[in-house]
DSSP file (Angstrom, degrees, kcal/mol; ACC not computed):
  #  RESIDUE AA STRUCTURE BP1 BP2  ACC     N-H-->O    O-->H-N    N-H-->O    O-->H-N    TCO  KAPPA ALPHA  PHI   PSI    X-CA   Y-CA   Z-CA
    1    1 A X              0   0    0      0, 0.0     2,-0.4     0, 0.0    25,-0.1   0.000 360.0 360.0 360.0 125.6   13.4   16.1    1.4
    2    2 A X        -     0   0    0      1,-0.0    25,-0.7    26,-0.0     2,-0.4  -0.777 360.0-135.5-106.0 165.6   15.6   14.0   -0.9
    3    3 A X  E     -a   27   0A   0     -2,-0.4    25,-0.1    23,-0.2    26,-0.1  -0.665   9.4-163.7 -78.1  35.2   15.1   11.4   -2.5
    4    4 A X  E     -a   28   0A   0     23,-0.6    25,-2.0    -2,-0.4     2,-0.3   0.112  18.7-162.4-110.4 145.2   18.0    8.2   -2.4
    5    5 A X  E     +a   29   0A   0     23,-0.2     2,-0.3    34,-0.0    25,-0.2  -0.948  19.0 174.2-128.9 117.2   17.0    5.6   -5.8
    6    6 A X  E     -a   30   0A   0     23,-1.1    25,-1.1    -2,-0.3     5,-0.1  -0.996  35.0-112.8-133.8 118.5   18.7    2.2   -5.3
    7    7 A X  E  >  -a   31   0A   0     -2,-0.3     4,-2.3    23,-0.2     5,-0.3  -0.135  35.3-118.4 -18.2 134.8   18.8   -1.4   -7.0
    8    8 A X  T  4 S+     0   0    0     23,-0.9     4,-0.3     2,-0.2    -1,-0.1   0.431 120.0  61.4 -76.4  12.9   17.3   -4.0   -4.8
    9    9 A X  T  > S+     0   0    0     22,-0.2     4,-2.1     3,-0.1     5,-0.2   0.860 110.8  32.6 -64.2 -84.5   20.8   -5.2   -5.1
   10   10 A X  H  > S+     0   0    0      2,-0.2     4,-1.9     1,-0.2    -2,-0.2   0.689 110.7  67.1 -38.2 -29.5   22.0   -2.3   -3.5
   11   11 A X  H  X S+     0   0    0     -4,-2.3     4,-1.5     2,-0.2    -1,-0.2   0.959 112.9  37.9 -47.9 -77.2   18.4   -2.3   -1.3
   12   12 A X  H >4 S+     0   0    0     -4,-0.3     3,-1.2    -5,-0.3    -2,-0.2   0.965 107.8  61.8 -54.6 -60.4   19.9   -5.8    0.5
   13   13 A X  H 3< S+     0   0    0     -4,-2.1    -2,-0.2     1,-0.3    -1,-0.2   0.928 127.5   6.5 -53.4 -55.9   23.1   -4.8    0.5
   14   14 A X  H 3X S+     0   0    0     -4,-1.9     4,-0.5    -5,-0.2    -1,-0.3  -0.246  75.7 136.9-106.4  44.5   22.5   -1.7    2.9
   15   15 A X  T << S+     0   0    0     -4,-1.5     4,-0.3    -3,-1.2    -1,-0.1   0.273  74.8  61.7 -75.2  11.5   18.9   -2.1    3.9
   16   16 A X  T  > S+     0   0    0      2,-0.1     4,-1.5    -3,-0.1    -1,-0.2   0.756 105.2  45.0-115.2 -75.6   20.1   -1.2    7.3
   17   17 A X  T  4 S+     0   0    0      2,-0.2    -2,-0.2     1,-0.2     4,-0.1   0.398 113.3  58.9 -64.9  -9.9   21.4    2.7    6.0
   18   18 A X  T  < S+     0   0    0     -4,-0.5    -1,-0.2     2,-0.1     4,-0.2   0.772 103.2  45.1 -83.8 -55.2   18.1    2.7    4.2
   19   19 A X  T  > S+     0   0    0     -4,-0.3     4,-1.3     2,-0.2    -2,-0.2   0.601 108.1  53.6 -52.7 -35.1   16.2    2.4    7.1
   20   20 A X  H  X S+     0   0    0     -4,-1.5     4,-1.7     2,-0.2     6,-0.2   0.856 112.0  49.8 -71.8 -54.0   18.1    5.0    9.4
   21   21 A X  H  4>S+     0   0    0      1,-0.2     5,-2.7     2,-0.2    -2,-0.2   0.774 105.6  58.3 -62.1  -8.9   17.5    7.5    6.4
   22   22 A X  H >45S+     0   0    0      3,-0.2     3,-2.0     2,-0.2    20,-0.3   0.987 110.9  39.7 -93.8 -81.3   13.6    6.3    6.5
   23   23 A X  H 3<5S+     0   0    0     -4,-1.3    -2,-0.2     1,-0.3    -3,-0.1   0.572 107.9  62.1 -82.1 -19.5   13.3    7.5   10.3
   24   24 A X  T 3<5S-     0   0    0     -4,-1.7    -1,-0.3     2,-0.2    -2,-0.2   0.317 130.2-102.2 -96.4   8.0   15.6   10.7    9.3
   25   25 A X  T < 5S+     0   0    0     -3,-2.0     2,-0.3     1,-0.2    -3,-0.2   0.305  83.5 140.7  80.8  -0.7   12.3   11.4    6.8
   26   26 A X      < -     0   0    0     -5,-2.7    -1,-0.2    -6,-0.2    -2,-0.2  -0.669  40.8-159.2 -17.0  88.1   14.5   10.0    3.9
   27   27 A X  E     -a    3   0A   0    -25,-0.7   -23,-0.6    -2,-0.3     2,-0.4  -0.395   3.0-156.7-111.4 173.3   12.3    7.9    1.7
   28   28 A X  E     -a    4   0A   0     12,-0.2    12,-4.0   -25,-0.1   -23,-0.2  -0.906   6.2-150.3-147.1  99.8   14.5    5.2   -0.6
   29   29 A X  E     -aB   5  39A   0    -25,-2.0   -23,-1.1    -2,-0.4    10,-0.3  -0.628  13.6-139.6-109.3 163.5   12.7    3.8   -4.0
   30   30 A X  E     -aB   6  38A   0      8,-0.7     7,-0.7   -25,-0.2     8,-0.6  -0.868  13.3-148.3-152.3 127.1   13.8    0.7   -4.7
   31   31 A X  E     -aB   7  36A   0    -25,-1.1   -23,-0.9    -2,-0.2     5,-0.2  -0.957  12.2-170.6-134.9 144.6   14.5    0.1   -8.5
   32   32 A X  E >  S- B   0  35A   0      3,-3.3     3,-3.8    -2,-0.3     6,-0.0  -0.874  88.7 -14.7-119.6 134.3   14.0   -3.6  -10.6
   33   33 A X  T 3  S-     0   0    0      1,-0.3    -1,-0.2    -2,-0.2   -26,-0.0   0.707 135.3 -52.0  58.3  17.9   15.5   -3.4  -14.5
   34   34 A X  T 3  S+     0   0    0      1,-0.3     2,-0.4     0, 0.0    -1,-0.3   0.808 117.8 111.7  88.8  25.0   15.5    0.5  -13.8
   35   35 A X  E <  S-B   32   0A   0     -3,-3.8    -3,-3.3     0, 0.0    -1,-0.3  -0.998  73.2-104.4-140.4 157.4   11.6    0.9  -12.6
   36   36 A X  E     +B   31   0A   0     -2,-0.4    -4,-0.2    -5,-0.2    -5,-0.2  -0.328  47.6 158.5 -62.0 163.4   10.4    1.7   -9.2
   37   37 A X  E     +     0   0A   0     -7,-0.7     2,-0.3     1,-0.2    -6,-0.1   0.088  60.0   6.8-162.5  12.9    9.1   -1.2   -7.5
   38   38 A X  E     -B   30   0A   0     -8,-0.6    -8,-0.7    -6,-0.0     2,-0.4  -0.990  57.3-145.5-171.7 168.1    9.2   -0.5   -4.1
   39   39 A X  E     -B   29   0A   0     -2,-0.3     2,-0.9   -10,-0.3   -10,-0.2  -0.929  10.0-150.6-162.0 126.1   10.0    2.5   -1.1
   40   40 A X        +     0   0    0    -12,-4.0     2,-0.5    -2,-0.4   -12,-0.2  -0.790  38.4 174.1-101.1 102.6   11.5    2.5    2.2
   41   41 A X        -     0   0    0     -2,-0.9     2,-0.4   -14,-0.2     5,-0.2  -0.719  38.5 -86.3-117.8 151.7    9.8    5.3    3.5
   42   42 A X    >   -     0   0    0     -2,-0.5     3,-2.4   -20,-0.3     4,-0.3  -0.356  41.3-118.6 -66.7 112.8    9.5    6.9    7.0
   43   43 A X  T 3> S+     0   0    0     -2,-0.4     4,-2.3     1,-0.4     5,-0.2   0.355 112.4  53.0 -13.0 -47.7    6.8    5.2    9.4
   44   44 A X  H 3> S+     0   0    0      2,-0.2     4,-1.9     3,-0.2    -1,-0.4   0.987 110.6  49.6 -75.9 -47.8    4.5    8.5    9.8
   45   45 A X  H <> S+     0   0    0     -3,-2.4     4,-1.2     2,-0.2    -2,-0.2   0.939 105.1  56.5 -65.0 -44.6    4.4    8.8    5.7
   46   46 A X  H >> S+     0   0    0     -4,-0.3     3,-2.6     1,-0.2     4,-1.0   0.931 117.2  37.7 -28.2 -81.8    3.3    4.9    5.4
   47   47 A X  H 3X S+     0   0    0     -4,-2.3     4,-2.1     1,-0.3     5,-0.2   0.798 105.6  63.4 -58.2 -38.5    0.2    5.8    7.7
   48   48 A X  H 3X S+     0   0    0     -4,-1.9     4,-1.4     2,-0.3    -1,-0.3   0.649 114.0  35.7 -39.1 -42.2   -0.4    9.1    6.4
   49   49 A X  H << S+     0   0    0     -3,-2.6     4,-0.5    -4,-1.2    -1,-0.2   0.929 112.2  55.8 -91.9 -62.3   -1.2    7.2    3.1
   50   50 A X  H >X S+     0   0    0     -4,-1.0     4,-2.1     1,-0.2     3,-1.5   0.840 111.5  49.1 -53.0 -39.6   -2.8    4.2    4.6
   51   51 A X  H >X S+     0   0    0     -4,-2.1     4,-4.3    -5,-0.3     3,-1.3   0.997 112.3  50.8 -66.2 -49.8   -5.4    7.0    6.5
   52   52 A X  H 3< S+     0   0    0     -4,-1.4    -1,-0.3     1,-0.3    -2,-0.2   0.586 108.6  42.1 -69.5   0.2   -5.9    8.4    3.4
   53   53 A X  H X> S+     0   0    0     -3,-1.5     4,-1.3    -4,-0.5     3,-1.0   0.577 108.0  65.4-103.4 -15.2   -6.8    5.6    1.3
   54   54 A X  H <X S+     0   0    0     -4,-2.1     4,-1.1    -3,-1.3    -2,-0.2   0.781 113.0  36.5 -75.2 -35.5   -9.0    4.5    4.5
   55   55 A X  H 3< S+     0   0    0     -4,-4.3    -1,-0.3     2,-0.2    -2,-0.1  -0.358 107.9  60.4-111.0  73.4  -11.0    7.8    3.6
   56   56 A X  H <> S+     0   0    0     -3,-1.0     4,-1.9    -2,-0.1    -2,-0.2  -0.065 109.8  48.3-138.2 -38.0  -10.8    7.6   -0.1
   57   57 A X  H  X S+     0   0    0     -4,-1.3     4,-1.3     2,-0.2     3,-0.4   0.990 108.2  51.4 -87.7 -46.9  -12.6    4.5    0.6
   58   58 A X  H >X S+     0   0    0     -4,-1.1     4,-2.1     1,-0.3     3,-0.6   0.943 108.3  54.1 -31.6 -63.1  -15.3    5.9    2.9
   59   59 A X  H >4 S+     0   0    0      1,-0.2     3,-0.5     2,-0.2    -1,-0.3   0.924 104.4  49.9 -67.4 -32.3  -16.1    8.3    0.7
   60   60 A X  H >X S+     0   0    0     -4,-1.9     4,-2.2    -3,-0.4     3,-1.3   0.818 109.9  50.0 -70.1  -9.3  -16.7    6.4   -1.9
   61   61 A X  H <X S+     0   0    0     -4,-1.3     4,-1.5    -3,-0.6    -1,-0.2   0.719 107.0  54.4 -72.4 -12.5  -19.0    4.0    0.0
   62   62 A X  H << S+     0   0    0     -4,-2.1    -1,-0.2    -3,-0.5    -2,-0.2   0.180 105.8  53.8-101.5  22.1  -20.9    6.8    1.3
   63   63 A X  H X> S+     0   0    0     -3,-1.3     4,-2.3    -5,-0.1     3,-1.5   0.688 111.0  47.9 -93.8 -67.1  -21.4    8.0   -2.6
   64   64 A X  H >X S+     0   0    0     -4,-2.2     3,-4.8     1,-0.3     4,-0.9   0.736 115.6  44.9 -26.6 -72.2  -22.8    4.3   -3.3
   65   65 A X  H >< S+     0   0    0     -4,-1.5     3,-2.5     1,-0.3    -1,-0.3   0.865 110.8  56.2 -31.6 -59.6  -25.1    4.6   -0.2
   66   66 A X  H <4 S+     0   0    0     -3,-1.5    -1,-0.3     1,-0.2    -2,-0.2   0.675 107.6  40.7 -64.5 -18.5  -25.9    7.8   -1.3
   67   67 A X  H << S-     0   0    0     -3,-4.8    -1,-0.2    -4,-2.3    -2,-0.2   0.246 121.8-105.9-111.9  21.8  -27.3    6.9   -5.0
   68   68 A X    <<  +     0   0    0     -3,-2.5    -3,-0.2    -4,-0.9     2,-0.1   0.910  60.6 178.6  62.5  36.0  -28.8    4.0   -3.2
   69   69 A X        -     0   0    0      1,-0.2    -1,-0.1    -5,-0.2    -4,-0.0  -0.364  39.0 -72.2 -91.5 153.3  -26.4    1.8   -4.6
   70   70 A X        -     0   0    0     -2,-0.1     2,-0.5    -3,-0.1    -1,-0.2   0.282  48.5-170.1 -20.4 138.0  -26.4   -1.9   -3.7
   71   71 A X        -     0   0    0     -3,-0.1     2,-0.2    -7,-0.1    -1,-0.1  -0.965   5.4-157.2-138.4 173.7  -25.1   -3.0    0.0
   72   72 A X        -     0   0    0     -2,-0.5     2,-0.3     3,-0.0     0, 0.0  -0.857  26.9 -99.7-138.7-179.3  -24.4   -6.7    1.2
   73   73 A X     >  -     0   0    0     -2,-0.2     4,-1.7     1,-0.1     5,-0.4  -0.616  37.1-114.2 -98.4 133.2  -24.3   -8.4    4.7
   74   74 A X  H  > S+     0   0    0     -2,-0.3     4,-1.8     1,-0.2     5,-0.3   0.910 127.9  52.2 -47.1 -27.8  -20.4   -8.9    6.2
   75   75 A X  H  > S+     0   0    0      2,-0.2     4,-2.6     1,-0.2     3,-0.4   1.000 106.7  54.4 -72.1 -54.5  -21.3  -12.8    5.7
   76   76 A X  H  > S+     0   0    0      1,-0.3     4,-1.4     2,-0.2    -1,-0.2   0.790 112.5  43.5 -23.1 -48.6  -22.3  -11.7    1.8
   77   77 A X  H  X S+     0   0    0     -4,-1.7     4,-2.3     1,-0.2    -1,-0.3   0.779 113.1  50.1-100.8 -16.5  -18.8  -10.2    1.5
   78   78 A X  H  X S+     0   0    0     -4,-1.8     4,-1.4    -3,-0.4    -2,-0.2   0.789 109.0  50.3 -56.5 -41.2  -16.8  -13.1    3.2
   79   79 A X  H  X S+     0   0    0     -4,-2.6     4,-0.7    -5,-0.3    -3,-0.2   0.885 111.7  51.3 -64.8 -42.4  -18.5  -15.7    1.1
   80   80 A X  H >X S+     0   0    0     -4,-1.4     3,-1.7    -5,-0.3     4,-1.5   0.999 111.2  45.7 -69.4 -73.8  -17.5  -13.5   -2.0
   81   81 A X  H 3X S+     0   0    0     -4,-2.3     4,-2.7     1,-0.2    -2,-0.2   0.832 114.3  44.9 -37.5 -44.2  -13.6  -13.1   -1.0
   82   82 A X  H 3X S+     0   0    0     -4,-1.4     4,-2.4     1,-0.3    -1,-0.2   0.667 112.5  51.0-101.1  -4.4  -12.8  -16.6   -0.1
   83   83 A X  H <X S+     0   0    0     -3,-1.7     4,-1.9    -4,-0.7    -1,-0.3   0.856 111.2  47.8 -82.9 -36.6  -14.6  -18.0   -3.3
   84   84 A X  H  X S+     0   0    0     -4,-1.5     4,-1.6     2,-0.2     5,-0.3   0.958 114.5  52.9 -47.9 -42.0  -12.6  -15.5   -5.2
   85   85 A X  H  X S+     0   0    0     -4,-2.7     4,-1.2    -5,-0.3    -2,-0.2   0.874 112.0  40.7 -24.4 -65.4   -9.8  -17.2   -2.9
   86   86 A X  H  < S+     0   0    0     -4,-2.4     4,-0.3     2,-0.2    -1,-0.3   0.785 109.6  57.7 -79.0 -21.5  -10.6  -20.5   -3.9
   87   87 A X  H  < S+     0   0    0     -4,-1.9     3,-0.2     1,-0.2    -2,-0.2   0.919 112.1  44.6 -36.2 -68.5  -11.1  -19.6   -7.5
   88   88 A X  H  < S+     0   0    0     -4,-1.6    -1,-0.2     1,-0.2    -2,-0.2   0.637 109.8  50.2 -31.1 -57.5   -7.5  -18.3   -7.6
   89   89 A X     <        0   0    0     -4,-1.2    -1,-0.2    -5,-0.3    -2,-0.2   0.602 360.0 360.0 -81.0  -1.9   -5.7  -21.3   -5.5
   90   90 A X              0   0    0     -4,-0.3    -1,-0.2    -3,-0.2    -2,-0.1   0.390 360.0 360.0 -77.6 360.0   -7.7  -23.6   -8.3
């Protein structure tokens, strides 16, 4: 598989030709001042990653559980995001 590295000038300018090479398994990093800062990458690798960070997180909740580490209530962990939320928007 190669690899295409592009300005996000260039990114806008052909984000079109970026995207066909993303479906052709062609992934396209996306570069600010000369560091990555983005990838157009082909639909099955996006999920592929998303599964795997969706059991990266499992297992570590089922370490916590397992050294009998704290747990909270879904209402517990709601209250907590949107008061970080509002902290934030403060």
């Amino acid at each position: 598989m190669t690899e295409n590295t592009v300005t996000v000038r260039e990114a806008r300018a052909h984000l079109a030709d970026h995207i066909n090479r993303a479906e052709e398994g062609v992934p396209t990093v996306i570069t600010r001042n000369g560091a990555p800062v983005a990838a157009v990458v082909p639909i099955a690798d996006f999920e592929a990653l998303e599964e795997a960070a969706d059991v990266m997180l499992a297992r570590e909740a089922e370490a916590v559980l397992a050294e009998g580490g704290p747990t909270v209530t879904m209402a517990e962990l709601l209250a907590d995001l949107f008061t970080e939320r509002d902290g934030e928007a403060a």
